[in-house]
PARO-41457 format. One line per field, with one value per residue (C-alpha): residue number from 1; x, y, z. Coordinates in nm, 2 decimals. Each point is the difference from the previous one (the first is absolute). Layout:
num <- [NUM|...] $
x <- [X|...] $
y <- [Y|...] $
z <- [Z|...] $
// end
This chain:
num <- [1|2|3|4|5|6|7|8|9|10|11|12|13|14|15|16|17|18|19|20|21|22|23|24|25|26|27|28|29|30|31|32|33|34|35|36|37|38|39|40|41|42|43|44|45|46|47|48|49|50|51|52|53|54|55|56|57|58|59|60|61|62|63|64|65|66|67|68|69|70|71|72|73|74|75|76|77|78|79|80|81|82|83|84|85|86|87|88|89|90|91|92|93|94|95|96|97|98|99|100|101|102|103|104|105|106|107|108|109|110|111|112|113|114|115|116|117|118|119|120|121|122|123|124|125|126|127|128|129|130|131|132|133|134|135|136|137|138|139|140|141|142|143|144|145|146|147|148|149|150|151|152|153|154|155|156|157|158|159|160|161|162|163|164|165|166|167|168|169|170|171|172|173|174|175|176|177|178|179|180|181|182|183|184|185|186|187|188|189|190|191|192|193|194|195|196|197|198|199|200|201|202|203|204|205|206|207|208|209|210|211|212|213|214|215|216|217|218|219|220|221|222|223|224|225|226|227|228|229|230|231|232|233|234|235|236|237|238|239|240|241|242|243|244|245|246|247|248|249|250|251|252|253|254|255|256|257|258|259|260|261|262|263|264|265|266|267|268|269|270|271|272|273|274|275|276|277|278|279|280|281|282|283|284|285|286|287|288|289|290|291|292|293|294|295|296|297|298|299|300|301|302|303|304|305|306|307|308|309|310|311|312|313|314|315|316|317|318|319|320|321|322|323|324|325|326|327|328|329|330|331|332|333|334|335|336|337|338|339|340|341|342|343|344|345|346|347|348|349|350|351|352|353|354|355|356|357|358|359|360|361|362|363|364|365|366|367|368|369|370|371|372|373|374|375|376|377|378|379|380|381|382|383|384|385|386|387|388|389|390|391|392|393|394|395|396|397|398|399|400|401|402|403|404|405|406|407|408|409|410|411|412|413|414|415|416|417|418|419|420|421|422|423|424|425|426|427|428|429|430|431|432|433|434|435|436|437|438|439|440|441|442|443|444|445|446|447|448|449|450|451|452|453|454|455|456|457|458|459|460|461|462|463|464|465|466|467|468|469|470|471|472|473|474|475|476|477|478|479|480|481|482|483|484|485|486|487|488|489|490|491|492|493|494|495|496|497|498|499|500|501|502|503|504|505|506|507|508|509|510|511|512|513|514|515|516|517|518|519|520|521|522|523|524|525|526|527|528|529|530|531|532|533|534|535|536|537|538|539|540|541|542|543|544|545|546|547|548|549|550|551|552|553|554|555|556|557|558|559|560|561|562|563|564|565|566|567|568|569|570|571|572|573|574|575|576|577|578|579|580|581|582|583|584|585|586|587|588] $
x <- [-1.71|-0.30|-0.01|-0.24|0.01|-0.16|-0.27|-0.06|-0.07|-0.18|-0.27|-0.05|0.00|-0.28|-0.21|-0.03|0.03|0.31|0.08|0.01|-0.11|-0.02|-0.31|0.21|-0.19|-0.12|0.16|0.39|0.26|0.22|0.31|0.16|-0.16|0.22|0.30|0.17|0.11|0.36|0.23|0.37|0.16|0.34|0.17|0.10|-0.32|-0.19|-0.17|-0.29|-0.15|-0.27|-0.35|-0.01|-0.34|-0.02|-0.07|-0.32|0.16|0.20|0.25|-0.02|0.30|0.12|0.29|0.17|0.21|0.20|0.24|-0.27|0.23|-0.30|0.17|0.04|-0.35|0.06|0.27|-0.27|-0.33|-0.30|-0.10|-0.21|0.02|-0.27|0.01|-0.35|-0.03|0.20|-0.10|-0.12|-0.02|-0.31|-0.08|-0.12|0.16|-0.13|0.27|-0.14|0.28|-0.10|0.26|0.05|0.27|0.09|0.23|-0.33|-0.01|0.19|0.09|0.03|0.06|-0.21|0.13|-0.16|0.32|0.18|0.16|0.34|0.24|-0.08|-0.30|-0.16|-0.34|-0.33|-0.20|0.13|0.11|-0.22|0.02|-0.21|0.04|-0.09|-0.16|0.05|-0.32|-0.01|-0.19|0.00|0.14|-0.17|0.21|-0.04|0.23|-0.07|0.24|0.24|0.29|-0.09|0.15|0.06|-0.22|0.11|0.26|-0.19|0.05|-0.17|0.28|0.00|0.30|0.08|0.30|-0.08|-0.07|0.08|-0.33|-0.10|-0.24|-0.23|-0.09|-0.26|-0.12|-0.03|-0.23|0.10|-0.35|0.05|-0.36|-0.07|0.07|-0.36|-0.09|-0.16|0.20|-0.19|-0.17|0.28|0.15|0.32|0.16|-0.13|0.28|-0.01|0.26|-0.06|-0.12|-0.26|-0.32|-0.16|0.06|0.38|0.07|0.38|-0.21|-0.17|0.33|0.18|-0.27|0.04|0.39|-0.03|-0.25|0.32|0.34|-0.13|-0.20|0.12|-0.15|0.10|-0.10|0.00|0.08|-0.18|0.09|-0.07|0.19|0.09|0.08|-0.27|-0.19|-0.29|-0.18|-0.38|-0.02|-0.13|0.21|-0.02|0.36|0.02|0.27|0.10|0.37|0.06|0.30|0.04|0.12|-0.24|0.00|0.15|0.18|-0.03|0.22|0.11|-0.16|-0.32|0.01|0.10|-0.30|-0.30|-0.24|-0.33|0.20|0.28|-0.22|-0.19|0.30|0.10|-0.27|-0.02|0.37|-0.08|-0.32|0.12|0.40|0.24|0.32|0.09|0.31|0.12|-0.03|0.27|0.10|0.27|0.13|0.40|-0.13|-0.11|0.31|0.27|0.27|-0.20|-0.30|0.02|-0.03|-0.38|-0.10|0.20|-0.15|-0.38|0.09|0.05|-0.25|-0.27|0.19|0.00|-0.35|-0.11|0.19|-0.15|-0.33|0.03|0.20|-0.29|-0.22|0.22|-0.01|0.35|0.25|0.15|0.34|0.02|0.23|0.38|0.10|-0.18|0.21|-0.18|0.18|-0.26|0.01|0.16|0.34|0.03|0.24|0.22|0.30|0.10|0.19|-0.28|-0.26|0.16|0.03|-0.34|-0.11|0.16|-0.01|-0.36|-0.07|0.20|-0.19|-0.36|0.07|0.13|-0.31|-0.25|0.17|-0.22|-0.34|0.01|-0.03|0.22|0.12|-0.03|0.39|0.01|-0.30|-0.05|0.32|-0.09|-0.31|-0.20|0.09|0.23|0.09|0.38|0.20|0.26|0.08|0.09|0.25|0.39|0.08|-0.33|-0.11|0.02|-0.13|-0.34|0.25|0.17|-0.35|-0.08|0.33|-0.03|-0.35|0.06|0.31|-0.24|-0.30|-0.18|-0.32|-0.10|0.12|-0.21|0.02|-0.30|-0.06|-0.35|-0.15|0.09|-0.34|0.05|0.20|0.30|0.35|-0.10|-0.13|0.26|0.28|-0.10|-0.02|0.34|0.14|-0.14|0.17|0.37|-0.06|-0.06|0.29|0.23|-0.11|-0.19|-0.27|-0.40|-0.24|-0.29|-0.14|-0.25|-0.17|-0.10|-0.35|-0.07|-0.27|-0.21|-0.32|0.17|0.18|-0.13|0.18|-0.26|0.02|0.11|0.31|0.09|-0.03|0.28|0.21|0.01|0.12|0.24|0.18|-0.07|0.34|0.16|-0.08|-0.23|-0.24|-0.17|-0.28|-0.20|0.20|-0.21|-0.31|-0.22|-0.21|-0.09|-0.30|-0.16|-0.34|-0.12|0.01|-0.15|0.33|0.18|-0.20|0.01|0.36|0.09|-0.23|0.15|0.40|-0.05|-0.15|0.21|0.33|-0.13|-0.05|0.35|0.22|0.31|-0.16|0.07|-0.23|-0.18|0.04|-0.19|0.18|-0.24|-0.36|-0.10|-0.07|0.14|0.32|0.04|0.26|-0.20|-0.34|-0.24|0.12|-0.11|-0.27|-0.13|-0.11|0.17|-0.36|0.04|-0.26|0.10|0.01|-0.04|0.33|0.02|-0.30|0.19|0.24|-0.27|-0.20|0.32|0.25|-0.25|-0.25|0.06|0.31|-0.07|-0.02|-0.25|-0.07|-0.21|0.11|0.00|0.32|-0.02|0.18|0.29|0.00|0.02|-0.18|0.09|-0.13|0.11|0.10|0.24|0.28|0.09|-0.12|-0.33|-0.24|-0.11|-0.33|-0.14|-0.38|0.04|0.16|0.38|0.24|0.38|0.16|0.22|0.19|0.00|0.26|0.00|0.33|-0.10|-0.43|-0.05|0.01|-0.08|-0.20|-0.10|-0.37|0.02] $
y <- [9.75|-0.20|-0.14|0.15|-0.19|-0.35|0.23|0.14|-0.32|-0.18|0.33|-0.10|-0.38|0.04|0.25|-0.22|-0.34|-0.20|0.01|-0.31|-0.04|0.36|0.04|0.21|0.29|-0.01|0.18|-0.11|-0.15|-0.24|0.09|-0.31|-0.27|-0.28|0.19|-0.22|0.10|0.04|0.04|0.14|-0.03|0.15|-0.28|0.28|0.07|-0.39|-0.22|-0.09|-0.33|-0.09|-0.09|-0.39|-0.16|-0.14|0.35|0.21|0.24|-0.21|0.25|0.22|0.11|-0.04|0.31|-0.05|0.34|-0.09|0.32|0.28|0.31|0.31|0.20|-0.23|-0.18|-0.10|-0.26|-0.23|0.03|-0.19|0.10|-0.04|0.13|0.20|-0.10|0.13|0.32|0.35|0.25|0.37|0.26|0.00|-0.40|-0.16|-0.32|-0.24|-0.25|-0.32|-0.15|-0.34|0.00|-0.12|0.02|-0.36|0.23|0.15|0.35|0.15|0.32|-0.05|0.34|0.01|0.18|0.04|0.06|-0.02|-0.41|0.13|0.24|0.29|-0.17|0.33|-0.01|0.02|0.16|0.02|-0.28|-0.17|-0.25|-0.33|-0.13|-0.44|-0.16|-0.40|-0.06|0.01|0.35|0.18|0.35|0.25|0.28|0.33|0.16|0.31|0.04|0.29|-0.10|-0.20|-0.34|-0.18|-0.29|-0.29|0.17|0.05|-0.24|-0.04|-0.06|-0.08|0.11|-0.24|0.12|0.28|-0.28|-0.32|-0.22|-0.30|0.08|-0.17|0.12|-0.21|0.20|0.38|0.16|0.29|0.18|0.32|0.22|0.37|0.29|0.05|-0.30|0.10|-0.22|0.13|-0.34|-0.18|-0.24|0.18|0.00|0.30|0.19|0.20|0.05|0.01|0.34|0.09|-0.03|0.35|-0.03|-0.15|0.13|0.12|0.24|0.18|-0.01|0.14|0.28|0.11|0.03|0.26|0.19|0.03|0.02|0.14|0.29|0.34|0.24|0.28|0.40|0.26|0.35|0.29|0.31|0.31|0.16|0.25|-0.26|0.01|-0.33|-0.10|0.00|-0.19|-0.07|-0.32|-0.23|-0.33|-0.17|-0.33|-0.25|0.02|-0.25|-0.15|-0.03|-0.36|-0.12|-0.14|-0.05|-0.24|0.01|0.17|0.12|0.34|0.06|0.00|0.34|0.15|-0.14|0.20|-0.29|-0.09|-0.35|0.24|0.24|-0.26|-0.18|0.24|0.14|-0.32|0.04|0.38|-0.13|-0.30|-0.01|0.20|-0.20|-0.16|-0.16|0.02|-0.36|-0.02|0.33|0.06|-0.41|0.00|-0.12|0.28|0.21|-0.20|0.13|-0.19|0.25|0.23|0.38|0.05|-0.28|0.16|0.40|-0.17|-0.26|0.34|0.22|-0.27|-0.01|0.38|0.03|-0.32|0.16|0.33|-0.14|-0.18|0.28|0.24|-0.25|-0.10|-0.39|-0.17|-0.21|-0.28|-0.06|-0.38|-0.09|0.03|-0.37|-0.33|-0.33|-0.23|0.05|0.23|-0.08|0.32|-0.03|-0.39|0.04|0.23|-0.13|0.06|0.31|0.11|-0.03|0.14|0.31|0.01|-0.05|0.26|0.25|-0.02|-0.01|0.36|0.10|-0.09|0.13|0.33|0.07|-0.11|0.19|0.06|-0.07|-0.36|-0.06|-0.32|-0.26|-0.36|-0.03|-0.37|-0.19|-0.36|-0.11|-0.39|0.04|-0.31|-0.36|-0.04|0.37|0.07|0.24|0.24|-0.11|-0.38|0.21|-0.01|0.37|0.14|-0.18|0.37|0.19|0.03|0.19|0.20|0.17|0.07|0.10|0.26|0.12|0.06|0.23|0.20|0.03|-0.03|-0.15|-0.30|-0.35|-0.31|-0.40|-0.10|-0.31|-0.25|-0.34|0.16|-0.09|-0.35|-0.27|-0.14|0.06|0.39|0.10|-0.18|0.14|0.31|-0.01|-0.11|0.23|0.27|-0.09|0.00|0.31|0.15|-0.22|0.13|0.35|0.10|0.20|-0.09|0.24|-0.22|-0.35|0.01|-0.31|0.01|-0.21|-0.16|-0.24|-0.26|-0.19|-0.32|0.16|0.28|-0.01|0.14|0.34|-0.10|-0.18|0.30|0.23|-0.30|-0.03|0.40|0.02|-0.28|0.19|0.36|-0.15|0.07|0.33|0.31|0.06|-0.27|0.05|-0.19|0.11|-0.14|-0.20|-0.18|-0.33|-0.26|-0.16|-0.27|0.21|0.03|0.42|-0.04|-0.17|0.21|0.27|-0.15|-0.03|0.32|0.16|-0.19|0.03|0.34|0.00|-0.24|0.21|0.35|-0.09|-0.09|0.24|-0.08|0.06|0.32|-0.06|-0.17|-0.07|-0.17|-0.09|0.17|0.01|0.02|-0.29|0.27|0.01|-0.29|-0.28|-0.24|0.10|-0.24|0.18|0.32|0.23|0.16|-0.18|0.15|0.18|0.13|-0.27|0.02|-0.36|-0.11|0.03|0.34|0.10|-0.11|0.33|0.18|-0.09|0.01|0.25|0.22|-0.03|-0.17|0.14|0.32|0.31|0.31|0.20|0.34|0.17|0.39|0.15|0.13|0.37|-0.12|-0.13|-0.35|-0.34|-0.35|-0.35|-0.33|-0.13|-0.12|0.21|0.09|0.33|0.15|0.24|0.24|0.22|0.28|0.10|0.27|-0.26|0.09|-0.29|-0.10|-0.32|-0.07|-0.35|-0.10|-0.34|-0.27|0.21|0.34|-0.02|0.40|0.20|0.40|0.10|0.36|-0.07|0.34] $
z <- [7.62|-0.11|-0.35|-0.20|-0.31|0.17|0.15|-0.33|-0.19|0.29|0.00|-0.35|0.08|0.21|-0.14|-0.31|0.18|-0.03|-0.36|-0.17|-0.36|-0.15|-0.26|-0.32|-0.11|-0.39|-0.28|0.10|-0.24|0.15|-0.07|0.21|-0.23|-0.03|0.20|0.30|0.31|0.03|0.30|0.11|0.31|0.08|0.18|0.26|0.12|0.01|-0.25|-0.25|-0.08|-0.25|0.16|-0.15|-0.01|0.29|0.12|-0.01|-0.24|-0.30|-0.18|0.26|0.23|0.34|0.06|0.32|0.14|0.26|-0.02|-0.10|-0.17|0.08|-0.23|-0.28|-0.02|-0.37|0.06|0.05|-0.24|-0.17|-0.29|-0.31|-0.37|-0.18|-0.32|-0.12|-0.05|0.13|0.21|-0.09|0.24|0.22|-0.05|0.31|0.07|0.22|0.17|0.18|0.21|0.15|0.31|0.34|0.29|0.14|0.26|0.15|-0.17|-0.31|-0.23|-0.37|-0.14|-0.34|-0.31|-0.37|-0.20|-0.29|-0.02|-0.10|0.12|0.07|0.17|-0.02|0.23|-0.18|0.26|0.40|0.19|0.30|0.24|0.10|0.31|-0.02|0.32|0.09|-0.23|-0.39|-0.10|-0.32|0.03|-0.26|-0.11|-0.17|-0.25|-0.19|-0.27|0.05|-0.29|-0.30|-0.07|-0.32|-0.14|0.18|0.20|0.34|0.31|0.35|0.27|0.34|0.21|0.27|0.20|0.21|0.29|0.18|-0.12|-0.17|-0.31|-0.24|-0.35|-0.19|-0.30|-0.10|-0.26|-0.18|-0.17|-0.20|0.00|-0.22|0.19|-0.02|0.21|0.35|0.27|0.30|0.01|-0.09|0.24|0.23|0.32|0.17|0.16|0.34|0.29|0.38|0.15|-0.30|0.22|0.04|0.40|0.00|0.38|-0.20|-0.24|0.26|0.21|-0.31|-0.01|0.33|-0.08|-0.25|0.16|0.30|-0.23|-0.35|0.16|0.20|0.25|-0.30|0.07|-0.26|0.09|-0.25|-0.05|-0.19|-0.28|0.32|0.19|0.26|0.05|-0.26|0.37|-0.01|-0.33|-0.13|-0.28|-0.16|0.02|-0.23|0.01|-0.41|0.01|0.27|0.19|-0.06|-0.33|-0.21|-0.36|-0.29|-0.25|-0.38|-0.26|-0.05|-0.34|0.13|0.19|-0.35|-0.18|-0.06|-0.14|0.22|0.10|0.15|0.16|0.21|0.03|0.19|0.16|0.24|0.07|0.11|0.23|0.16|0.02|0.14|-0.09|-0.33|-0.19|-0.35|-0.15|-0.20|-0.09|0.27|-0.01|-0.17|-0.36|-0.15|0.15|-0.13|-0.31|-0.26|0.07|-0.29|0.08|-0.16|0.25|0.31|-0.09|-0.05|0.28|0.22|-0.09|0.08|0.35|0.06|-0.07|0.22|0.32|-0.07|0.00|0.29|0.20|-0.07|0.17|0.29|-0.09|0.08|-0.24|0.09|-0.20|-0.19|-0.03|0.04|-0.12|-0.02|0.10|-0.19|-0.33|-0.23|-0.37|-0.13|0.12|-0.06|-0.27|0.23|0.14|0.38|-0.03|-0.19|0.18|0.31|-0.20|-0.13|0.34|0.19|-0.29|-0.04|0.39|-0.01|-0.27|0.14|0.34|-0.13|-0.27|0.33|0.25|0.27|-0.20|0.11|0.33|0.03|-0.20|-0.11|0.06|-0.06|-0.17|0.00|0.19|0.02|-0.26|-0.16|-0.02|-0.25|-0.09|-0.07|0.23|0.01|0.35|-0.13|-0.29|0.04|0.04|0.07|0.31|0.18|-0.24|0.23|0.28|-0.29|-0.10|0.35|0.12|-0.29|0.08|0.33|-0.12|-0.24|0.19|0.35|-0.13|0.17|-0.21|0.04|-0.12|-0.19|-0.02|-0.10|0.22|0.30|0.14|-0.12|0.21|-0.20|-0.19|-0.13|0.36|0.20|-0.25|0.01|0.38|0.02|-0.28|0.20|0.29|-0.13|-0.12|0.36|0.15|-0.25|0.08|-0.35|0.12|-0.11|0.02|-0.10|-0.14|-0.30|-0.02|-0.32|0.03|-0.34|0.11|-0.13|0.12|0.01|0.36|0.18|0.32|0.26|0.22|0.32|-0.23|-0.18|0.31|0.18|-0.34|0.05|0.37|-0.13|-0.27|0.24|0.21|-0.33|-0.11|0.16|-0.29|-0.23|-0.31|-0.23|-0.31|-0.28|0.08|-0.21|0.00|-0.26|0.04|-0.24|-0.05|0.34|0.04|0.36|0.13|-0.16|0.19|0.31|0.01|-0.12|0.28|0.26|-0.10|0.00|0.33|0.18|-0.12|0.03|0.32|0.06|0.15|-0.21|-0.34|-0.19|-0.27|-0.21|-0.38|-0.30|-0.29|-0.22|-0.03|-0.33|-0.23|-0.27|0.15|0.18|0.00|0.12|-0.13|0.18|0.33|-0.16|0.26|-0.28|-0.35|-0.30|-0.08|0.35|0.16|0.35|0.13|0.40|0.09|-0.11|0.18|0.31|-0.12|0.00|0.31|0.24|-0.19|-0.11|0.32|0.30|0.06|-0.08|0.28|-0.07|0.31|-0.02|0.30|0.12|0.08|0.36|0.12|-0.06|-0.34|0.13|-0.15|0.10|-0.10|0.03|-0.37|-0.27|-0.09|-0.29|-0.24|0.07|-0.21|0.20|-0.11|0.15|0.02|-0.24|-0.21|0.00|0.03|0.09|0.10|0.25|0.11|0.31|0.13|0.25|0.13|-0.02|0.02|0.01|-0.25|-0.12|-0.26|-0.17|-0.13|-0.22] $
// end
């Protein structure tokens, strides 16, 4: 696989000229004044050294990784305080890191974040990649979490890989959420593939024109049950086959407010498969949920399902239990969380029954750097098998590992790979991978990458899907577009993808709201046009054909649940399958 991150920054390097001295934009506080770089090295990993004057950057720092730890890039860092100022939500912060790589090419990873412990993150993390030569890297933060006055700090993380870097200086400027930034100085992101005649789009295309469509035939018959002979219909493809769709709560198909309604009305037009967000995870199942909340909890449930039943769109179950420890049972001890786990797995699969189509069994199995796990726990390190032993015992659903990073080369990918593989040894069945797909500018791996990564994990398990997609960009709308378009593309056009999910599309109800498709006034934004154009058009099938003596119709399209309107205006529907592409249907 190519690395995409180099080719990223260089696009950017030469479309603006090699950047040297960076002009700063007008209106900024400098919230760095005064503040000193600062360094720390984990002796496991390499060394730092101060810059001395003999150097072209005094007070700088030279960090030296000679055993890089992917997983654990903050054991070696460089850093400065922010003591001027906090940060409010929507406040655009300009960073201007001053860095070079004497080792030929580097990664700093580049986080606005609280100084202290937690070290929560400001706004989402990026990446720089330094060159041989001194440049000044310009990067664009738009606050997410508020910090407190003077509590804020720009870090570099040095450890993900073997290299030899050089920090001289780094401004930190805080600007009003009004402030326009589309001049502002920036590395320009992109990823290989994007040109509008990438020979592996048009390939792509091709592919789903072969796997994704059927030769389908619809037989018509009269109340009598003679054929509906010579009689001309309009047959339009209204869910496809395929699963996509995104996540959203279940209060939302309760809800009559105009938000709700057209909330739901793009879920009705575009998707045909969605999943419960939170509603069917273990916390709000446990004994501490008070009866009230379990009756309300249920009702919103009931109605969701039956809304989505009327309208044939699918439910994917999420999920059974999450490794990565989640925050309501920390105070649990082992026994007890054992308990809460296989109760409330019981419990969940039993209320679903068969109105989820499968299951996130497991969730987050190896998860984020640093996150803790039940796997590393005396007593619960097979508490994973435990929940899937047991679902397999209460139902015949399918039961997937969902997992994130899988697209992105390093400890989460490779562990996951490797998790997935005892698994099968040992004779635990999977019936599919979610890669989970949270994304950010800063690394977009390109399509012929994630169609390899996907025959690569396809050895493990006979089904994959893109369980909850989304991309943060740092306002450029048209990458975001760009990518979305052509993720959906590349892996639509895979054969071992079941579907394809968002994790939400509303700003409204979002939990990453600069990823939203649709503005919380219901602005649709580039990326959400992207829905619209290839969801709701391009692959869409309409065919107005005339039944011959026998009844008969066939076309070439996507399978899936067709409207079907006659010329005096009477109408059905009718599904028709890549397994079973005929179908009958009474139009009277």
């Amino acid at each position: 696989m190519k690395p995409l991150l180099s080719c990223a920054i260089l696009c950017a390097l030469v479309n603006s000229g090699v950047l040297s001295a960076i002009t700063i934009p007008d209106q900024g506080m400098e919230m760095t004044k005064e503040a000193k770089l600062s360094a720390y090295v984990n002796k496991t990993v390499g060394t730092s050294e101060i810059l001395d004057s003999d150097t072209d950057a005094p007070g700088g720092y030279r960090v030296s990784i000679t055993a890089p730890e992917p997983s654990q890039p903050y054991l070696a860092q460089i850093s400065i305080n922010c003591p001027a100022g906090g940060l409010e939500k929507g406040d655009k912060v300009l960073a201007i890191i001053k860095a070079r790589a004497s080792s030929g090419e580097g990664s700093l990873g580049v986080k606005l974040q609280l100084a202290s412990s937690p070290f929560t993150e400001a706004a989402g993390a990026t990446e720089i990649t330094p060159l041989s030569t001194w440049n000044e890297f310009p990067v664009l933060f738009i606050v997410q979490n508020p910090l407190p006055e003077g509590k804020a700090a720009l870090t570099l993380f040095c450890a993900r890989t073997r290299q030899v870097v050089e920090v001289a200086s780094i401004r930190v400027l805080r600007y009003s959420p009004q402030t326009d930034v589309s001049k502002f100085p920036r590395i320009r992101r992109t990823y290989e593939g994007r040109e509008p005649d990438a020979p592996w789009r048009q390939a792509a295309l091709e592919r789903i024109e072969k796997i994704r469509k059927a030769d389908c035939a619809l037989h018509l018959t009269r109340a009598d049950g003679k054929p509906f002979a010579n009689q001309k219909v309009k047959l339009t493809l209204r869910r496809h086959e395929f699963g996509f769709g995104s996540a959203t709560p279940a209060a939302f198909y309760a809800k009559d407010t105009p938000d709700a309604r057209r909330y739901r009305d793009i879920i009705d037009r575009l998707f045909s498969i969605i999943v419960f967000e939170n509603d069917l995870k273990d916390m709000w199942w446990g004994e501490k949920t008070p009866p009230h909340e379990r009756t309300a909890r249920n009702e919103e449930l009931n109605q969701a399902f039956a809304w989505l039943e009327k309208r044939n769109i699918a439910v994917r179950g999420h999920y059974l239990m999450q490794v990565a420890i989640p925050s309501n049972i920390k105070e649990m001890d082992a026994a007890a969380i054992r308990r809460h786990f296989l109760d409330t797995s019981r419990q969940r699969i039993e209320f679903a029954g068969n109105r989820v189509i499968e299951w996130d069994a497991i969730n987050h199995p190896i998860a984020w750097t640093g996150a803790k796990l039940f796997s590393k726990i005396p007593g619960l390190e097979n508490l994973d098998r435990e929940v899937l032993t047991q679902a397999r015992s209460l139902t015949k659903l399918p039961m997937w590992v969902n997992e994130d990073q899988l697209f992105r080369p390093g400890a989460q990918s490779d562990d996951t790979w490797t998790y997935l593989k005892q698994l099968k040894q040992d004779g635990i069945k999977i019936d599919g991978i979610g890669n989970q797909a949270h994304l950010h500018e800063s690394y977009l791996p390109s399509p012929e990458s994630i169609l390899q990564i996907t025959d690569h994990f396809a050895q493990l398990a006979p089904h994959q899907s893109i369980t909850e997609f989304d991309l943060q960009t740092v306002e450029d709308e048209q990458l975001a577009a760009d990518y979305t378009r052509d993720i959906l593309i590349a892996c639509f056009s895979h054969p071992a993808y079941t579907s394809f999910l968002w994790w939400g599309f509303w700003e409204g109800s979002h939990w990453e709201p600069s990823a939203a498709s649709w503005k919380k006034d219901w602005t649709i934004l580039k990326r959400g046009e992207v829905m619209e154009e290839w969801l709701g058009k391009r692959w869409r099938t309409e065919v107005t054909a005339t039944s011959d003596a026998a009844g008969t119709i066939t076309w070439r399209g996507f399978p899936g649940w067709y409207d079907l309107t006659t010329e005096e205006g009477k109408k059905t529907e009718f599904q028709v399958t890549m397994k079973k592409s005929s179908a009958t249907a009474t139009p009277e």
